[in-house]
C-alpha positions in Angstrom: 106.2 90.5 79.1 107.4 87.6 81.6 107.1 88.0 85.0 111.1 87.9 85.6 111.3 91.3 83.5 108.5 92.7 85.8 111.1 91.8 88.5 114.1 92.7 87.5 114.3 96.1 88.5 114.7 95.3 92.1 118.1 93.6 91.2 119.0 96.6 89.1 118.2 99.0 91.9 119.9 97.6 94.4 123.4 97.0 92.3 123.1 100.6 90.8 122.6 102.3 94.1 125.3 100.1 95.5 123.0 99.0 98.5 123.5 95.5 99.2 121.5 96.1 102.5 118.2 96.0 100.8 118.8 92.0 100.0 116.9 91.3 102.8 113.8 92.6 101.0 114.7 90.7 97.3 115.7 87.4 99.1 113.4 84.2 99.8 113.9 82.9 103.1 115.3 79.6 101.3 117.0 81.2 98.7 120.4 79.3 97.3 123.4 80.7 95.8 125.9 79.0 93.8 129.0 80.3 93.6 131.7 79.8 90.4 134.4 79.6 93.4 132.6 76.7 96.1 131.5 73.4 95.5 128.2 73.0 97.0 125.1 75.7 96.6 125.1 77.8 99.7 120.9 77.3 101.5 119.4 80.3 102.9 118.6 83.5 103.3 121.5 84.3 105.2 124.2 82.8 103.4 122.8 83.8 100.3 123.3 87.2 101.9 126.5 87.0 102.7 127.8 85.5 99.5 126.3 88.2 96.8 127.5 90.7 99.8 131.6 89.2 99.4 130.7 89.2 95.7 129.8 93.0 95.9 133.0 93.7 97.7 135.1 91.6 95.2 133.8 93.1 92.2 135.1 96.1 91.2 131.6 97.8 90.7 132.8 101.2 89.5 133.6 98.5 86.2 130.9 96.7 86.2 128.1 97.0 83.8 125.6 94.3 82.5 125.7 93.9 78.9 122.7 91.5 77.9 119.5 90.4 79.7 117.6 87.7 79.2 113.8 87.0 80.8 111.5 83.8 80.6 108.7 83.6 82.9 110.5 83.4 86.4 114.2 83.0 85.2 116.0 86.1 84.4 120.2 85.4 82.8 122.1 88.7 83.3 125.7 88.9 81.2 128.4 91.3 83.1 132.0 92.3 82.1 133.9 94.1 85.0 137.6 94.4 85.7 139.5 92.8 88.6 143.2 94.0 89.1 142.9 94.5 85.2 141.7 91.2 84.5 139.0 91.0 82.7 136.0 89.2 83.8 133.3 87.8 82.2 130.0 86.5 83.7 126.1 85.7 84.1 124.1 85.7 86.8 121.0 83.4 86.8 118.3 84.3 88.7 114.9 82.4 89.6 112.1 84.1 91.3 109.3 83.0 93.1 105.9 83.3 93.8 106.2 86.4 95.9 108.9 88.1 93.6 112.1 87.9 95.6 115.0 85.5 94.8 114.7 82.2 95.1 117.9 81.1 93.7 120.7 83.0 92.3 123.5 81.0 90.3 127.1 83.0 89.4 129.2 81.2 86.4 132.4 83.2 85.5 134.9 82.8 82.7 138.1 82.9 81.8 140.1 80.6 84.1 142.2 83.4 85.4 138.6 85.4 86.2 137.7 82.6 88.6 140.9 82.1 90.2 140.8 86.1 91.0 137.5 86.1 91.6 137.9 83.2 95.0 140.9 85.0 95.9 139.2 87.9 96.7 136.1 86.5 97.7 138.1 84.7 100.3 139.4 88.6 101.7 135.8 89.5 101.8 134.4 86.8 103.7 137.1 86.8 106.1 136.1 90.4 106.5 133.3 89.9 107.2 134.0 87.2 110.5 
């Protein structure tokens, strides 16, 4: 078993218990995120924060569900589908985690065209929400 399936379950916990307040205990202090929606990776802890905590609020998470899971070594590739104002959306996350087992880089693609364009739209409500 690789170490990233070992790990996994602290992503799975805090998306299935819809607590997006533990990322503080997942995330590396120089974690990245890159985001299907902004040009340039987002550095640190943070920012990385508040980007999967947007995505959280854009998502609708009462859709969402991860249908395929793939671990090697410290990479873990998660496949979701979820619904957003009934377009469907279709995604992977990519993790990498270090040493100490928290999140050292967490990567967002998203398809179809129309996904993406719905997807900024909304994360541009939650971030202004959150300022």
């Amino acid at each position: 078993m690789t170490q990233a399936k070992n790990l996994i379950h602290k992503w799975h916990d805090l998306i299935n218990n819809d607590d997006l307040n533990k990322l503080d205990a997942i995330l590396a202090d120089d974690a990245v995120f890159s985001s299907p929606v902004v040009f340039n990776p987002m550095k640190g802890k943070e920012i990385t924060k508040m980007y999967l905590y947007a995505a959280g609020q854009s998502f609708n998470m009462d859709k969402f569900k991860y249908t395929r899971e793939i671990h090697d070594e410290m990479y873990s590739v998660l496949e979701f589908e979820t619904y957003i104002d009934e377009i469907s959306v279709n995604g992977v996350d990519m993790i990498e985690w270090n040493e100490d087992g928290k999140i050292k880089d967490f990567k967002v693609m998203i398809r179809p065209f129309k996904a993406v364009q719905k997807v900024q739209e909304k994360m541009v409500e939650a971030l202004d929400s959150l300022n």
